[in-house]
C-alpha positions in Angstrom: -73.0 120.5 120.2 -76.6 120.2 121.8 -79.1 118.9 120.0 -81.1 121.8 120.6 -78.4 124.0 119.7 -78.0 121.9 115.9 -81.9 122.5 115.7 -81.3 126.3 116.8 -78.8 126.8 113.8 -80.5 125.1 111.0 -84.0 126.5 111.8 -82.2 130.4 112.1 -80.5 129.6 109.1 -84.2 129.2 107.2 -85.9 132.0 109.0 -83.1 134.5 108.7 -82.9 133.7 104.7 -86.2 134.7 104.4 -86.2 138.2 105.8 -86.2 141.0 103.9 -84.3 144.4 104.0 -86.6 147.1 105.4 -88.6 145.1 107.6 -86.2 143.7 110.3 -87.6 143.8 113.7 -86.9 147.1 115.7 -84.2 148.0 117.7 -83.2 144.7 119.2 -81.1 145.4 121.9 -77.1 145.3 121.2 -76.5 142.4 122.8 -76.4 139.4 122.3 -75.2 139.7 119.0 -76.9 137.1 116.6 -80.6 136.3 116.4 -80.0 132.5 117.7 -78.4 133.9 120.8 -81.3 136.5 121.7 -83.7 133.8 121.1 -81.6 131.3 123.2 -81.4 133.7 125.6 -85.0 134.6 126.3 -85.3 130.9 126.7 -83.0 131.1 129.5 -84.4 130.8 133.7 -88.2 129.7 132.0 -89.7 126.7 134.1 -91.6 123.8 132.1 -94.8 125.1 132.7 -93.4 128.6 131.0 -92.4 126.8 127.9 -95.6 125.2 127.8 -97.6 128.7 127.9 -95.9 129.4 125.1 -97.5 126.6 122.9 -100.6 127.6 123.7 -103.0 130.6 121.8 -105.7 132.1 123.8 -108.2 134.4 123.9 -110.2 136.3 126.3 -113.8 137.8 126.0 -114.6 141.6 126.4 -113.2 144.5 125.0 -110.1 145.5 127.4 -107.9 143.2 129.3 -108.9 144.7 132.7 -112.6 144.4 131.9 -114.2 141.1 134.2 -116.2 139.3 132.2 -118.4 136.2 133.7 -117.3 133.9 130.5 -113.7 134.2 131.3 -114.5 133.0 135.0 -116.2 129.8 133.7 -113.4 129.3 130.8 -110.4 130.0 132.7 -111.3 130.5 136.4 -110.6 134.4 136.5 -112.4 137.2 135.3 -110.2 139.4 132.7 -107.9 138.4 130.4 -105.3 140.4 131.9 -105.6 137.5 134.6 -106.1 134.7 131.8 -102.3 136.4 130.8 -100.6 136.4 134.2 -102.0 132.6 134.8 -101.1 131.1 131.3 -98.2 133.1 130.6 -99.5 132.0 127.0 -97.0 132.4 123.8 -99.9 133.5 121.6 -103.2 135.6 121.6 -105.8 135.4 119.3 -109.1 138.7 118.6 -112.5 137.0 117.6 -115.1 140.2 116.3 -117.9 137.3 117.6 -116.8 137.2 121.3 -117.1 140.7 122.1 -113.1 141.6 122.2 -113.1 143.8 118.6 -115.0 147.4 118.5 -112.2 149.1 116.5 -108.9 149.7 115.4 -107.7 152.1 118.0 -109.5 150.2 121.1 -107.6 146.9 119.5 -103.9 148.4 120.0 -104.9 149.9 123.6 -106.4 146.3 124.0 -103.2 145.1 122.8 -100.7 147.1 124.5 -102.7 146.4 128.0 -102.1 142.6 127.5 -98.5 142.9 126.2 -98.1 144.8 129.8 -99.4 142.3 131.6 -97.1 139.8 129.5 -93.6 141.8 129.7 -94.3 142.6 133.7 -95.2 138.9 135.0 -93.3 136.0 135.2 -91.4 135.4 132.1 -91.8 138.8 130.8 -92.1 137.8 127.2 -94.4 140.1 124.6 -97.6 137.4 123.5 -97.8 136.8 119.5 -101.0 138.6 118.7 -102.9 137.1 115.9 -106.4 136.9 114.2 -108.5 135.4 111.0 -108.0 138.4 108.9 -109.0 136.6 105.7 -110.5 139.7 103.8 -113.8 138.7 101.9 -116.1 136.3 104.0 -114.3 135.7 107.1 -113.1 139.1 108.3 -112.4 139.7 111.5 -112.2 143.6 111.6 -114.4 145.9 109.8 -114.8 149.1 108.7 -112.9 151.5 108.9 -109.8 149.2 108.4 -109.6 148.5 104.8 -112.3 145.6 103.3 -111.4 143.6 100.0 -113.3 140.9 97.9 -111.0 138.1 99.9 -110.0 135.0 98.3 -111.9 134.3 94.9 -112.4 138.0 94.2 -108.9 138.1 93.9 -108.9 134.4 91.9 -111.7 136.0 89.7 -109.3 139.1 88.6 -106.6 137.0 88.0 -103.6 139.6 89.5 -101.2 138.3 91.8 -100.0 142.1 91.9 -103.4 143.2 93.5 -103.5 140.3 95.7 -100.0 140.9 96.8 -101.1 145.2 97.6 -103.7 143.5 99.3 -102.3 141.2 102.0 -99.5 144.4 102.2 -102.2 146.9 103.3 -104.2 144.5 105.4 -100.8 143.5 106.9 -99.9 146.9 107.6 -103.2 147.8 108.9 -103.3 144.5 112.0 -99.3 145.4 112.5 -100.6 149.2 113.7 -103.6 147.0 116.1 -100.2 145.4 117.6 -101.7 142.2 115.3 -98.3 140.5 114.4 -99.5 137.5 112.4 -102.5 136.8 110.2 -104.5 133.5 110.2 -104.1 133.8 106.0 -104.0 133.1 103.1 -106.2 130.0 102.8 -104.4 127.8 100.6 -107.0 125.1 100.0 -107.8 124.6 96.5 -111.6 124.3 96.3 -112.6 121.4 94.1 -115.6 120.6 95.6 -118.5 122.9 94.5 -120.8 121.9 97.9 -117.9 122.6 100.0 -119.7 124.3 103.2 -116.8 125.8 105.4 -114.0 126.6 102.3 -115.9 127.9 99.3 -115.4 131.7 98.3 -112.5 131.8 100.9 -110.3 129.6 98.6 -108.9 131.7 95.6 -110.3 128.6 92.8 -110.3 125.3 92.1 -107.1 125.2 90.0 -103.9 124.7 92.2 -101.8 126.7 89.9 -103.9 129.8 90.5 -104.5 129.0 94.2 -100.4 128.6 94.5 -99.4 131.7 92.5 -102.1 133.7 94.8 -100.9 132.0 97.6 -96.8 133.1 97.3 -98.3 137.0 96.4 -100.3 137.5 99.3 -97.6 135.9 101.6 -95.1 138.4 100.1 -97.8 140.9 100.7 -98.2 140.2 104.5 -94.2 139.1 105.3 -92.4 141.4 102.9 -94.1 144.2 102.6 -95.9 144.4 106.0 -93.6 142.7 107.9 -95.9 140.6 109.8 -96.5 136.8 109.9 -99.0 134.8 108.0 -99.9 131.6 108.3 -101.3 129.3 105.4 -104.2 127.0 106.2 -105.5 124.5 106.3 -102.7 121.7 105.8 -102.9 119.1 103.9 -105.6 120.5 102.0 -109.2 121.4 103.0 -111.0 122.2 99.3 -112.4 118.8 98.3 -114.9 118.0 101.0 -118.9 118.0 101.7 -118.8 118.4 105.4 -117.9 121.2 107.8 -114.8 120.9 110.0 -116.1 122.7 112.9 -119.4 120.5 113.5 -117.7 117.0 112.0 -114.8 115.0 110.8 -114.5 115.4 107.0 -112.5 112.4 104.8 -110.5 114.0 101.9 -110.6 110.7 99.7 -107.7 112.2 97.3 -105.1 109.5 96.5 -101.4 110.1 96.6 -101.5 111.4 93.0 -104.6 113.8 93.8 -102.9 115.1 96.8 -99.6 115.9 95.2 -101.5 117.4 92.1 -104.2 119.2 93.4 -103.6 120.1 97.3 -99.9 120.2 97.6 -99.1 123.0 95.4 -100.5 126.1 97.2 -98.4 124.6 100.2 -95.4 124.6 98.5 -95.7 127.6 96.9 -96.3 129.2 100.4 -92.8 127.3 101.8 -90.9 128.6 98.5 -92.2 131.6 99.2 -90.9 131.6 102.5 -93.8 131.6 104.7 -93.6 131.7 108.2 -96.3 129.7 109.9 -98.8 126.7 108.4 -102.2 126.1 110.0 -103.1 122.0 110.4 -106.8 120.9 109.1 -108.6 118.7 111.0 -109.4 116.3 108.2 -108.4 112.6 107.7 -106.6 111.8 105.0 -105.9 108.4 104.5 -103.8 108.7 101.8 -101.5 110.3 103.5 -101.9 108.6 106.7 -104.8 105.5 107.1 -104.8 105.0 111.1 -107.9 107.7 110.8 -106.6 110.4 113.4 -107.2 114.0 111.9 -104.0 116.0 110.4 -103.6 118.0 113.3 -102.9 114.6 115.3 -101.1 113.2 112.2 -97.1 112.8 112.8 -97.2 111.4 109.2 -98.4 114.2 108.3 -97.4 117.0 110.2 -93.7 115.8 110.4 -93.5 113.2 108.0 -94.5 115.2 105.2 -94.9 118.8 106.2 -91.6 118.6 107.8 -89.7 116.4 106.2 -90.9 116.0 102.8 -92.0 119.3 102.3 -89.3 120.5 104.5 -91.2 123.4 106.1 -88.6 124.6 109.1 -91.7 127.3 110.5 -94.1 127.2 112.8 -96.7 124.3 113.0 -100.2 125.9 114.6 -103.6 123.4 115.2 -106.5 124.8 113.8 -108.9 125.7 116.8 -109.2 122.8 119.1 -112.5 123.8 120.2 -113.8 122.7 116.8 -115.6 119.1 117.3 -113.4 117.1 114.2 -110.5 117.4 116.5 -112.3 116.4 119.7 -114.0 113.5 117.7 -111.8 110.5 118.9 -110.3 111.6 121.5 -110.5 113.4 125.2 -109.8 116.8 125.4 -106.3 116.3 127.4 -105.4 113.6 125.1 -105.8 115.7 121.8 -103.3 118.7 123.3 -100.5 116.4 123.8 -101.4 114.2 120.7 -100.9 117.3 118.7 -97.2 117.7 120.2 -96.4 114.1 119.4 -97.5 114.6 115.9 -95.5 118.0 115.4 -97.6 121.5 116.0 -95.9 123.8 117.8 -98.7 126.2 119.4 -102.6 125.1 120.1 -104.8 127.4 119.2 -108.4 128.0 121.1 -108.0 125.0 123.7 -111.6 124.4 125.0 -110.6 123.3 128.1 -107.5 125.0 129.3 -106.3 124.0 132.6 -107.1 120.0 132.2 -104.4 120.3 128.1 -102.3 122.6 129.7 -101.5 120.4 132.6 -102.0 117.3 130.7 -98.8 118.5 128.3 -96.8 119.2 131.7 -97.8 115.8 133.0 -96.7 114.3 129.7 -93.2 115.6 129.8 -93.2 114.7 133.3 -93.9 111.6 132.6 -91.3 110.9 129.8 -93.9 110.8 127.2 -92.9 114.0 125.4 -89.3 115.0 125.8 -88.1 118.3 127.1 -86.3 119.1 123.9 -89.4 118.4 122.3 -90.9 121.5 123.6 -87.5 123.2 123.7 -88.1 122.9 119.6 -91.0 124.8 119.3 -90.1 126.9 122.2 -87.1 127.8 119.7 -89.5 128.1 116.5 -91.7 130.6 118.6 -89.1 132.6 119.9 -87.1 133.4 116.2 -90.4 134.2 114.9 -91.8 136.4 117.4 -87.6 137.7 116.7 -88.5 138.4 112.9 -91.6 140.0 113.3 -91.2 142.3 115.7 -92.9 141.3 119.1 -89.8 140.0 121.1 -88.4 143.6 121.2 -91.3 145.7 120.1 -94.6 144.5 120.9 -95.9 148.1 122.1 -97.8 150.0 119.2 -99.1 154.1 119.3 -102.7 153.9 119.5 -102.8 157.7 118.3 -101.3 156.4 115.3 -103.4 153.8 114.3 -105.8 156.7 112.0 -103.0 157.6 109.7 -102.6 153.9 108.9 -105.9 152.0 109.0 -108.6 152.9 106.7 -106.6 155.8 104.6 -108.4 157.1 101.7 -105.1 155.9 99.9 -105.8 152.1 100.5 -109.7 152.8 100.5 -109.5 153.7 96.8 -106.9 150.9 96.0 -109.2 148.3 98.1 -112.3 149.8 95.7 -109.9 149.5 92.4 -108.7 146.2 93.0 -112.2 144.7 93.6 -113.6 146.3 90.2 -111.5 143.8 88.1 -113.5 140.9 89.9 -117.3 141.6 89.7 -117.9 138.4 87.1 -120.8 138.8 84.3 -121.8 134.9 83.9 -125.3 135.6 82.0 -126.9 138.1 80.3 -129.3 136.5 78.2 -131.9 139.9 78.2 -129.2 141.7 77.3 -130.7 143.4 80.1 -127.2 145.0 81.3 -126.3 147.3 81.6 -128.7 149.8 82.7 -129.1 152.8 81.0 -129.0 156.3 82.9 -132.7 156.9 82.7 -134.3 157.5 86.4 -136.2 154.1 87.6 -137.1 152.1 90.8 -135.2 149.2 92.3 -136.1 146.3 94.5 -132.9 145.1 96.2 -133.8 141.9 97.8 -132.4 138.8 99.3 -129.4 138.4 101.3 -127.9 140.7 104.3 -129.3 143.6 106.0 -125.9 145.4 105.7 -125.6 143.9 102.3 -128.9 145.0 100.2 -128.5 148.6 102.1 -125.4 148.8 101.1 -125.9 147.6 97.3 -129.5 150.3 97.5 -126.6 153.1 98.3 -124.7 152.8 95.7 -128.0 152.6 93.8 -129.5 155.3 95.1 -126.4 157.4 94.1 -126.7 156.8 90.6 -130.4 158.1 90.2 -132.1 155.7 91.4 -135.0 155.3 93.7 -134.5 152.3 96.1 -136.4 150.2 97.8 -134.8 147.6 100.7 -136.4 144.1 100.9 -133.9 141.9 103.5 -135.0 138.1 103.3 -132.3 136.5 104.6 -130.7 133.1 104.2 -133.7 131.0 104.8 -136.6 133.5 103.8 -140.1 133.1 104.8 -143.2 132.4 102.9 -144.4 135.6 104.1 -140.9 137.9 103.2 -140.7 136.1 100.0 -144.4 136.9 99.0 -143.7 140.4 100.3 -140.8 140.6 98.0 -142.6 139.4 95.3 -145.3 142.4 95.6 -142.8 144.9 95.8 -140.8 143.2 92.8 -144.3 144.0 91.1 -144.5 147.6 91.4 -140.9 148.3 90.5 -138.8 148.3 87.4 -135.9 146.4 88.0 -135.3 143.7 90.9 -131.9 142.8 91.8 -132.4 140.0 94.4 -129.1 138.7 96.1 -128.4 135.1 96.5 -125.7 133.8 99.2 -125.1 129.7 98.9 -128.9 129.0 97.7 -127.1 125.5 97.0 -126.3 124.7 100.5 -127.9 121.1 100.3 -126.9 120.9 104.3 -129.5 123.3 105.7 -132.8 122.6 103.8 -134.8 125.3 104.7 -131.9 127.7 103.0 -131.9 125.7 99.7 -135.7 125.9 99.0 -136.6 129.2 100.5 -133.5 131.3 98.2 -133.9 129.3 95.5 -138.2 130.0 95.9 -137.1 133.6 96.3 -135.6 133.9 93.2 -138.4 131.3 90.9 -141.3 133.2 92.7 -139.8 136.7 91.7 -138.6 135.6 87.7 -142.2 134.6 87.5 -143.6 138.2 87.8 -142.0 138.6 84.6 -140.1 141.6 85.8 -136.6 142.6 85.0 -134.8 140.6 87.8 -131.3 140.2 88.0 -129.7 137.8 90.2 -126.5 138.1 92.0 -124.5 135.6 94.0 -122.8 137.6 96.8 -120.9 134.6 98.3 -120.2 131.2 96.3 -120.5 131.3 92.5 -122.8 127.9 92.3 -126.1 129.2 92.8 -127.0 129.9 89.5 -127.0 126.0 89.2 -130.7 125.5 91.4 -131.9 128.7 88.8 -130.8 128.6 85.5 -133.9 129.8 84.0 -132.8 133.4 85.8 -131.7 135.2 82.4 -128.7 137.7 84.3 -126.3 136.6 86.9 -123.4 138.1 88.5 -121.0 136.9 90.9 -119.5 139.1 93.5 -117.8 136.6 95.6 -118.1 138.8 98.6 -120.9 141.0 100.4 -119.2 143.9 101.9 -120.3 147.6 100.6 -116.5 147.6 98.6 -117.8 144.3 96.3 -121.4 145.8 96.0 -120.4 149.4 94.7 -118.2 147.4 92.7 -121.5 145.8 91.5 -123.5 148.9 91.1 -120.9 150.4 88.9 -120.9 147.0 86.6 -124.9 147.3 86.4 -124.5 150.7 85.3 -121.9 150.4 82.8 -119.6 152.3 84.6 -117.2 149.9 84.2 -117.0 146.1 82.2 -117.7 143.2 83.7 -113.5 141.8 84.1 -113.9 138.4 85.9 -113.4 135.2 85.0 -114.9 132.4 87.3 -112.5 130.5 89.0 -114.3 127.3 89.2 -116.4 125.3 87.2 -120.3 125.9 88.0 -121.5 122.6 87.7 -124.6 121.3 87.1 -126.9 120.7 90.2 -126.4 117.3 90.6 -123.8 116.1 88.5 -120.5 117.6 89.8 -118.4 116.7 87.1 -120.5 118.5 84.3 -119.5 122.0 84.1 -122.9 124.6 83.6 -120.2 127.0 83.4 -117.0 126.8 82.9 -113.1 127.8 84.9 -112.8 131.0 83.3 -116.3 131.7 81.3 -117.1 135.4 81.7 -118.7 138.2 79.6 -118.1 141.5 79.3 -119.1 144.4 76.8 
């Protein structure tokens, strides 16, 4: 027996035991027979440089596949990603909201059923993997009307892995009718580090047995029950560090112990679970491997202990390699086949297409990757785009996509769901909640979407509004502007999103002025954290805080209905707030919440 053939068998015999009645893929053909064999077989007749496309995850910019758009020319040297498609004959294909490719639901599954053409007609003729970061919360590729949640620590703050499970299923549901066949979620990293800048509310808390239990439910939610992939990031474990992946290298100075205790749980759960695809971080961890190469370029890591000692038989995708902690040590070519060596199966977001694509065909070439090397995740790719769905069904009905995404049904569970995770952490004025009587508002602070959206549901319970955007960073100008206005109305509610953020100055003095400059009118002001939970920390004199943990319309009518004692506060933080300064002294502690 080949050795690609014993591989074949014992990686089928993990998939297959993880899929559920119900949600098999759709009408495979009748033969071959067994799942091994129609994987095998689509293997069959491709050249090297076929295999190879399928390791790689692309994206094109515009809206439609047949739309020429100048970026593509200078990424990829042609015009529309239909022609990025033919030339790369890629396995995977990612939607970014911020490149222009995302206007809505039913122009995503045209979009997506004009690339699968071009992938099903040319060369190979086999359907692209179509994924995207679908996080819910903070990092939320497709808006309204597909269905919003509270993401991550809304869902740590409520505490129900039931929710978060009818979560993922609906938001699963939802990208599977887009032809979107795997999610870039749930984030798995257990965020211990309260000035965390690129994890923070998208982590579900700081305690790994709350981050794993959320972790197994949403992964039910998105494989089970939607049927689609999900992917749990970022391995080994992102949560405990001060600097931001996509601009530097972060060190996650956990020993063995801390590592096993803290960041391995969520993981494990995910694999117990049965999860289908893991996300690499690029972090160095020395602890789990000193030569100081980032995880995604780790074989300790990525095979040694993902692999082996976890024993995870899925598929292995790099966090974007466009991010600069990846492309820190080493040259662009270099990193793509570096990434192979150390075990990933599919490279996401290459920055530099042609010279890693043809640097990983030189390399097996050249001897220094093996054929069967690829043939292995060649193998992993093929089962799973097998279980999902996209080997022998890729094609979705456009015309359908209304009755699916955005249903009143899973409107009013998304709005029920985030109600249990609005979190009361002070109310020293026993100033909440408001009473029915007719007054004037100030909302203030953060997001232009945001404070309109929060004045709405305001405006709808009696009140008369007035909109006061500042912004992250707000000037001396907008802040004194916001302070008149704070004057001549009854009530401010001024809304705060990571006023700690030590990394860009001008946003830690200018929020945290905001909200000094507008308690000192000796108004009624009540401050609200729409992101991270810390920033009460730089303002503790501020007599009523809330925590949101999100900023979309669903987490600030959820807000409005709190203020106006339409409901009780029901969160619990999920961190500890510590004290600015002193990260180890709690202000407030994992689980402190009030209620009435």
């Amino acid at each position: 027996m080949s050795a690609l053939r014993r591989f074949a068998i014992a990686t089928l015999a993990t998939i297959t035991a993880t899929v559920t009645p119900g949600v098999a893929v759709s009408a495979p053909p009748p033969e071959p027979a067994t799942p091994l064999q129609q994987a095998m077989k689509a293997m069959q007749g491709m050249s090297l440089e076929e295999k190879i496309g399928q390791m790689f995850v692309l994206f094109g910019y515009g809206p439609g596949a047949n739309l020429p758009d100048a970026r593509n020319t200078t990424l990829y040297g042609v015009a529309t990603p239909a022609e990025v498609v033919a030339k790369y004959k890629p396995g995977g294909w990612i939607y970014f909201n911020a490149r222009g490719n995302v206007e809505n639901p039913t122009q995503l599954a045209t979009y997506s059923n004009q690339l699968q053409q071009v992938a099903t007609s040319t060369g190979l003729r086999v359907p692209m993997m179509i994924a995207t970061d679908q996080e819910q919360g903070v990092v939320v590729r497709i808006g309204p009307p597909a269905t919003q949640f509270g993401g991550n620590m809304a869902h740590g703050a409520a505490r129900s892995t039931a929710d978060a499970r009818t979560a993922a299923g609906i938001t699963g549901r939802e990208l599977k009718a887009m032809g979107i066949r795997q999610d870039y979620a749930p984030v798995a990293d257990v965020n211990v580090n309260a000035l965390n800048p690129v994890i923070g509310v998208r982590s579900y808390s700081s305690d790994p047995q709350l981050v794993s239990d959320m972790t197994a439910a949403q992964v039910q939610g998105y494989q089970r029950d939607a049927g689609i992939t999900a992917t749990a990031k970022h391995f080994p474990g992102h949560g405990d560090t001060r600097d931001d992946s996509h601009t530097s290298l972060p060190t996650i100075n956990h020993t063995l112990q801390e590592w096993n205790t803290i960041d391995a749980p969520p993981f494990k759960a995910a694999i117990k679970a049965g999860i289908d695809s893991i996300m690499t971080a690029h972090i160095v961890v020395p602890s789990l491997d000193p030569s100081g190469d980032p995880a995604t370029l780790s074989k300790p890591i990525l095979t040694g202990v993902l692999r082996q000692q976890l024993g995870f038989k899925g598929l292995i995708i790099t966090d974007a390699l466009e991010m600069a902690a990846v492309r820190a040590k080493y040259g662009d070519a270099e990193v793509a086949i570096r990434a192979i060596e150390a075990g990933a199966d599919q490279l996401l977001l290459p920055p530099a297409p042609d010279v890693q694509f043809n640097a990983v065909v030189d390399a097996v070439k050249s001897g220094r990757i093996s054929e069967s090397r690829i043939n292995e995740s060649l193998l992993r790719i093929m089962l799973l785009k097998l279980k999902n769905g996209t080997l022998f069904n890729p094609f979705v009905d456009p015309a359908k996509v209304a009755t699916t995404v955005g249903t009143p049904a899973s409107l009013a569970t998304a709005q029920r769901i985030v109600d249990k995770s609005v979190t009361l952490v002070k109310n020293n004025a026993g100033v909440l909640p408001l009473s029915n009587e007719a007054r004037k508002i100030l909302v203030t602070g953060f997001g232009v979407t945001t404070t309109q959206s929060l004045a709405n549901s305001l405006t709808s319970r009696g009140a008369t509004t007035t909109v006061a955007q500042t912004g992250t960073a707000p000037s001396d100008a907008a802040i004194a502007d916001a302070v008149t206005k704070a004057q001549a109305n009854d009530v401010t509610v001024v809304l705060t999103s990571k006023a700690w953020d030590t990394t860009v100055t001008d946003k830690l003095a200018k929020q945290q002025k905001l909200v000094k400059d507008l308690l000192a009118t000796g108004k009624t002001v009540i401050v609200v954290a729409v992101r991270d939970p810390y920033d009460i920390a730089y303002f503790d004199q501020a007599p009523t805080y809330l925590a949101t943990y999100g900023f979309a319309a669903v987490s600030m009518e959820s807000l409005a209905k709190v203020l106006y004692g339409q409901i009780a506060p029901a969160g619990k933080l999920p961190v500890d707030i510590p004290v600015a300064g002193q990260p180890q002294t709690p202000l407030y502690p994992f689980g402190h919440g009030l209620s009435w």
